[in-house]
Structures are given as structure tokens and as C-alpha cells.
C-alpha positions in Angstrom: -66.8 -14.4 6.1 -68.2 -17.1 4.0 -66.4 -19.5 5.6 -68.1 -22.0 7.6 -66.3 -21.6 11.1 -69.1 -23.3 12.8 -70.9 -26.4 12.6 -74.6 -25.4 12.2 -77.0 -25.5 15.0 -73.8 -25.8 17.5 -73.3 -23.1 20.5 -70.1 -22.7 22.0 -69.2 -20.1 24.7 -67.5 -16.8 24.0 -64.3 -18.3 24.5 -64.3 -20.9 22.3 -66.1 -18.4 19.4 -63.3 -16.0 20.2 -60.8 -18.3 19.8 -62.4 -20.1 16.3 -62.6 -16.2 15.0 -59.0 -14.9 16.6 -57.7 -18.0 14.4 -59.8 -17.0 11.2 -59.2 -13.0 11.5 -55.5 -13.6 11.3 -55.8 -15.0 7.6 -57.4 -11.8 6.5 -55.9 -8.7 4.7 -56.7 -5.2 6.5 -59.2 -4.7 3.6 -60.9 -7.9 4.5 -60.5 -7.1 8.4 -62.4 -4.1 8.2 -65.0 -5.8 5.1 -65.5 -8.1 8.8 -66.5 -5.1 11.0 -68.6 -3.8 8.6 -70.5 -6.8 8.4 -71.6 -6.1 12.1 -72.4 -2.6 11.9 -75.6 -1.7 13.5 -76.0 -4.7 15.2 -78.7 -4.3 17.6 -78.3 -7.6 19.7 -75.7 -9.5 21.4 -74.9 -13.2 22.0 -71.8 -15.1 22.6 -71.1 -15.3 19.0 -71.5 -11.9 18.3 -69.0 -11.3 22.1 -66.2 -13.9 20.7 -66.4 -12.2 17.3 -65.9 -8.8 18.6 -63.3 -9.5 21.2 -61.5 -11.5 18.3 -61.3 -8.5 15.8 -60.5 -5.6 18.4 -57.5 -8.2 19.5 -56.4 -8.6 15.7 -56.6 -4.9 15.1 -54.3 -4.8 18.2 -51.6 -7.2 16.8 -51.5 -5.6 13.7 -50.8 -2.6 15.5 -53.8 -0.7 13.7 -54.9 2.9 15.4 -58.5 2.3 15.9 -59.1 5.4 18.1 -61.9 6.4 15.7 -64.4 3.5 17.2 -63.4 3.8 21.0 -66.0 5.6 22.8 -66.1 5.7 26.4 -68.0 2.5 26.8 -66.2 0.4 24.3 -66.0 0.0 20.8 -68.6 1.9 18.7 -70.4 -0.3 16.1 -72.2 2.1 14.3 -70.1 2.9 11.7 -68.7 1.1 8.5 -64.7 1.6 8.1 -61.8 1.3 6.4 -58.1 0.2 7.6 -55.6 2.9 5.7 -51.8 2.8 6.4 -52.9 1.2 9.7 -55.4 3.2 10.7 -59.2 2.9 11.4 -61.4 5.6 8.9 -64.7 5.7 9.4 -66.1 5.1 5.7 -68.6 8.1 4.9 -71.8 6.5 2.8 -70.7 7.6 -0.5 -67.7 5.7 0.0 -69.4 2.7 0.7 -69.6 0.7 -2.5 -66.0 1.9 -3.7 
């Protein structure tokens, strides 16, 4: 996400952030989708950015139709984890795997 998708130094609410990253999710491949989670892994704290951004990529991974069953937990979405988006489904990506 090098993309600037936000002026610096501007706050929006989680609508508006979700809506600004819905819009730039859909241009990505599945490879670059998940490259997107995995940017967020371990995140530890939460703002309206970090809410828009979430909500944004769970919806895309909805529209594409893409089994993420291997994030849900009973809370939510686990975070914890880097991944990768194979014949439309979410793999968790072991370490080793990571830089391949």
C-alpha cells in the first residue's frame, strides 16, 4: 500500500477510511490483498483507520468470494497471523514461507 490514500495529518471517521480503502482494495490482485493483511499482522492498537481498513478488506475478501474461515475466531477476525489467498482461499502462511 504505498499509495497515498490519505492527505497527511487528516482524520476522517471509519466510514469515510472504509470507503477510501473498499475503493483501493478492489484494484488489488489476491496476492496483493493478502500482502495488505499481512501488513497489519500483530497490530496491537486500534483507531478508525486501522477499523475502516479492516472492515474494507474482510468486505473485499467477501466479494471475491474468498474462504477466509482460517482467520474467523469467535470474536472476529484473528490478526495474528500472515496469509496467503490460494485458489480463493485464506492459508495461514507458516514463517518459513514468509519471504517466498
Amino acid at each position: 500500500m504505498n499509495q497515498q490514500l490519505f492527505p497527511n495529518e487528516t482524520i476522517y471517521g471509519a466510514k469515510e477510511y472504509t470507503t477510501r480503502y473498499a475503493t483501493y482494495l478492489k484494484t488489488l490482485s489476491d496476492q496483493e490483498l493478502s500482502s495488505a493483511f499481512n501488513q497489519k499482522v500483530g497490530i496491537r492498537y486500534f483507531n478508525f483507520a486501522i477499523q475502516g481498513f479492516m472492515k474494507a478488506l474482510i468486505h473485499e475478501m467477501q466479494q471475491r468470494d474468498i474462504d477466509f474461515s482460517a482467520i474467523k475466531t469467535s470474536n472476529g477476525i484473528s490478526w495474528a497471523n500472515n496469509i496467503r489467498i490460494e485458489d480463493q482461499v485464506v492459508k495461514i502462511q507458516h514463517a518459513a514461507l514468509i519471504n517466498n
